[in-house]
C-alpha positions as CSV (number, residue, x, y, z in Angstrom):
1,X,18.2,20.4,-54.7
2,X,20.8,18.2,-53.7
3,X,19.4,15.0,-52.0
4,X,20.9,12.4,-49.8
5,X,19.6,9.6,-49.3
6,X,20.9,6.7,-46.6
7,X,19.0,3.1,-47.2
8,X,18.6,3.8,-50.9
9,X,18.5,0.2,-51.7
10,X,15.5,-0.6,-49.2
11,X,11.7,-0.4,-50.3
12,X,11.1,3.2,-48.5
13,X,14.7,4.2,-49.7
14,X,14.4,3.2,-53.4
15,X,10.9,4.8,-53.6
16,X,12.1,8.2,-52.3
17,X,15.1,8.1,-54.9
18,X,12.4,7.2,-57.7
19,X,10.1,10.2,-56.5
20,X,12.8,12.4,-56.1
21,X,14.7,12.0,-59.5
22,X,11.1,12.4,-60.6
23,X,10.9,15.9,-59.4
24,X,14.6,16.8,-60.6
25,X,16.1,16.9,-58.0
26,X,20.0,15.3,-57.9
27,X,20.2,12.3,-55.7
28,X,23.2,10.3,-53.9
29,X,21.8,7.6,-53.1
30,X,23.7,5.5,-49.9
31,X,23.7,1.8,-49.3
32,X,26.1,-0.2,-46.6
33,X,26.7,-2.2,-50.1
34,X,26.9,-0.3,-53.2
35,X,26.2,-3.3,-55.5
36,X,22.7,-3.2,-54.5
37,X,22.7,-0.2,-56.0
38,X,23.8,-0.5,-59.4
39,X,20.7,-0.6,-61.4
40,X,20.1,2.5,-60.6
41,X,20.2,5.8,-63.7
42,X,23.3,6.7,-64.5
43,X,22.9,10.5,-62.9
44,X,22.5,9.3,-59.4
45,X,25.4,9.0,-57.3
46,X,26.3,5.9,-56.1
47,X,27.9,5.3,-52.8
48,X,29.1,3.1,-49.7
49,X,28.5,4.4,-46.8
50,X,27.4,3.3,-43.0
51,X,24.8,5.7,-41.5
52,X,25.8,4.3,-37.8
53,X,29.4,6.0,-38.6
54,X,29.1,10.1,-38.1
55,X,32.4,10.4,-40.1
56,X,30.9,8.1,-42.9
57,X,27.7,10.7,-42.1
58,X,29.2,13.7,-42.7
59,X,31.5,12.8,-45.8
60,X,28.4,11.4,-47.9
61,X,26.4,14.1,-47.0
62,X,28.6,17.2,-47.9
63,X,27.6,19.4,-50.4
64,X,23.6,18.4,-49.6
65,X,21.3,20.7,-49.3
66,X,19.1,17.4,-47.6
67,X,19.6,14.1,-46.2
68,X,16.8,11.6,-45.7
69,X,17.2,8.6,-44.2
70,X,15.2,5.2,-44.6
71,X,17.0,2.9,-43.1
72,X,15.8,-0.7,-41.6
73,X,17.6,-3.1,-39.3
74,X,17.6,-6.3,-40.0
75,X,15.9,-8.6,-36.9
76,X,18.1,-8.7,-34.1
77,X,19.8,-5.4,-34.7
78,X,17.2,-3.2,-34.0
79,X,19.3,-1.2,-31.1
80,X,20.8,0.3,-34.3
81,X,18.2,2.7,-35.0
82,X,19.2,4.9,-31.8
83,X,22.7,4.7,-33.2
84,X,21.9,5.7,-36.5
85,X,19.9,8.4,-35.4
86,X,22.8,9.7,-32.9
87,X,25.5,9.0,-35.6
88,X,23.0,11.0,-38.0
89,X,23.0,14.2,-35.8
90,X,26.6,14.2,-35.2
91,X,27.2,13.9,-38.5
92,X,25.6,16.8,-39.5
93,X,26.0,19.3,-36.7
94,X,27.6,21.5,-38.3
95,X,26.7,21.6,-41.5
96,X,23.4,23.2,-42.2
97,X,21.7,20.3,-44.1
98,X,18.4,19.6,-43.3
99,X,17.2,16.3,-42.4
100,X,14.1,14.1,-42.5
101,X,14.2,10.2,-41.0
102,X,11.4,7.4,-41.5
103,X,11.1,6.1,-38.5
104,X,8.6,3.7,-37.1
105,X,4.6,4.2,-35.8
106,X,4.7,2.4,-32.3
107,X,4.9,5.7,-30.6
108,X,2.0,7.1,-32.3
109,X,-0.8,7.6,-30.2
110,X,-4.2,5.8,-30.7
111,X,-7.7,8.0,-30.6
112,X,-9.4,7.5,-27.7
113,X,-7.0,4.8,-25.6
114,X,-4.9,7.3,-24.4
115,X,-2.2,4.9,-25.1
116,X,0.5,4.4,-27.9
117,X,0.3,2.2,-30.7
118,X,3.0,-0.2,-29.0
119,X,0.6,-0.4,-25.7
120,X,-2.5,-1.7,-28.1
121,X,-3.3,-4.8,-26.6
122,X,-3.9,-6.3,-30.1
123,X,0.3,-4.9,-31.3
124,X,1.9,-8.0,-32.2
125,X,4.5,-9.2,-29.7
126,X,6.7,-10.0,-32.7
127,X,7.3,-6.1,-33.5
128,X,7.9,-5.4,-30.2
129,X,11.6,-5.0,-30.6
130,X,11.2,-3.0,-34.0
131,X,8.4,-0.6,-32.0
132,X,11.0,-0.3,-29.1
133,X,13.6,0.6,-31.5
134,X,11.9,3.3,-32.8
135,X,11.0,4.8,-28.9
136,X,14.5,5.2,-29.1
137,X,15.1,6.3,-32.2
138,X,12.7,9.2,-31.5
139,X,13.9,9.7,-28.2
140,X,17.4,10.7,-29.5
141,X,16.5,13.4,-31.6
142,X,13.7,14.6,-29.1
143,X,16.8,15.1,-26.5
144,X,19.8,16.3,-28.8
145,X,21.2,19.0,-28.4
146,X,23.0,19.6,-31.8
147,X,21.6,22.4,-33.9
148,X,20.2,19.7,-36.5
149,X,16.9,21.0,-38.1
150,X,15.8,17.5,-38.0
151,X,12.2,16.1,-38.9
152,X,10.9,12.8,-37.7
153,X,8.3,11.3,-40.2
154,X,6.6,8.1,-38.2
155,X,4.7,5.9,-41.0
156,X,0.8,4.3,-40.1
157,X,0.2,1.4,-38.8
158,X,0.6,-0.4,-42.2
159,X,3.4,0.7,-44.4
160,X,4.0,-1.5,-47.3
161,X,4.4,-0.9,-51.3
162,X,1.3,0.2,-53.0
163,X,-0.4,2.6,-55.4
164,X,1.1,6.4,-55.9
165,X,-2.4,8.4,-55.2
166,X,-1.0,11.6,-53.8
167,X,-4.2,11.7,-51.7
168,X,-3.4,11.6,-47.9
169,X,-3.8,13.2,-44.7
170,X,-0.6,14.8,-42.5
171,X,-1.1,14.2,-38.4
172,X,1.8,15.1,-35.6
173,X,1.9,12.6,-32.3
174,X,-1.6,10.9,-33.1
175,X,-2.1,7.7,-35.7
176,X,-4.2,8.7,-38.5
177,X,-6.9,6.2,-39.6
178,X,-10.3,5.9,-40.8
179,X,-13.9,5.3,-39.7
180,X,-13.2,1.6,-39.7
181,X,-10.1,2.0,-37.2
182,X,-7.8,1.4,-40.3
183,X,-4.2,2.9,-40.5
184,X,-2.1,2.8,-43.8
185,X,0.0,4.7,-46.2
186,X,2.0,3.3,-49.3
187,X,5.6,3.6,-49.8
188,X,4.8,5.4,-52.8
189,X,2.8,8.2,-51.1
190,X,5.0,8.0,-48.3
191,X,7.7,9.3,-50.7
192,X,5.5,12.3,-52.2
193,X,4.7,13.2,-48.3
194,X,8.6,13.5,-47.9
195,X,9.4,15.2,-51.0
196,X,7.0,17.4,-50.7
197,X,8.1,18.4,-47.0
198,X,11.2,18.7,-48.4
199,X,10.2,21.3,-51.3
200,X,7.3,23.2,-48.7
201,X,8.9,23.1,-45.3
202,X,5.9,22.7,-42.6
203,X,7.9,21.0,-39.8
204,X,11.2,21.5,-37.8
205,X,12.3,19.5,-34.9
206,X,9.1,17.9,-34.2
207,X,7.5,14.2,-35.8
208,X,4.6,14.3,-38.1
209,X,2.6,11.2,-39.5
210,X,0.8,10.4,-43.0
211,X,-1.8,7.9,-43.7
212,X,-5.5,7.7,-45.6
């Protein structure tokens, strides 16, 4: 297949590239600053491009057969994630590419609270912004109306580089953890869970979850 990915150059982005190159698929891989891509093989594409912009959206994307998108704000900007999902959809309305967006696990529902992960008494008022970002973020492809076959793919509670097991558990609207209340995944597995979506289709227009 013919993969897209936007954020290539971030720690979820540059893992799915690896993972995906490792499964032979072609990859284009999309960065706001192509230099930061560079070191990549010399089979992947390399290009500029602004996933905010639908027109940058759709030219990077053409000739895809998916486009995943990983992409991060930096603090501050974290409104962005809404635009990038919006600039995502309109980008590819018309075009019959699939697409599958990491997004964030505040909205994820906790066992037994009957609240989200954001609404934990314990969530960190630091990553508030980031967890309201991604209520947004979700919210925009939840309402769209383009014909997108769009898949949401919300992360644990702990998301961070790690080990490549292959050994992890798939969830929809409710956090995954185990006995001891933990919640994780590694970038690494997170990247197998979205390649392997990709390759054995099990969700459209809806949000699943990973974790251990």
């Amino acid at each position: 297949m013919q993969i897209t990915v936007f954020g290539a150059s971030g720690d979820t982005g540059s893992r799915v590239v690896a993972e995906a190159l490792g499964r032979g698929h072609r990859v284009r891989a999309v960065a706001r600053d192509a230099e930061r891509l560079r070191h990549l093989p010399e089979q992947v594409e390399v290009w500029a491009g602004n996933a905010a912009d639908a027109a940058a959206v759709e030219k990077a994307s053409a000739g895809s057969d998916v486009v995943i998108s990983a992409t991060r704000p930096v603090p501050g900007s974290e409104h962005e994630l809404a635009e990038v999902a919006a600039a995502l959809l309109e980008g590819l309305a018309d075009s019959g590419i699939r697409l599958l967006v990491v997004g964030g696990a505040g909205t994820l529902t906790v066992a037994g609270t009957g609240r989200t992960l954001a609404e934990q008494p314990e969530f960190p008022a630091e990553l508030g912004p980031i967890a309201e970002g991604g209520r947004r973020q979700l919210e925009v492809f939840r309402n769209t109306t383009h014909p997108v076959n769009w898949t949401y793919v919300s992360p644990p509670a702990l998301f961070e580089p790690g080990e490549r097991t292959g050994v992890f558990r798939f969830g929809l609207d409710e956090m995954i953890a185990d006995d001891q209340g933990n919640s994780s995944i590694s970038m690494e597995d997170m990247a197998i869970a979205l390649l392997d979506e990709i390759e054995n289709p099990r969700h459209h227009r809806v949000r699943f979850t990973v974790g251990y």
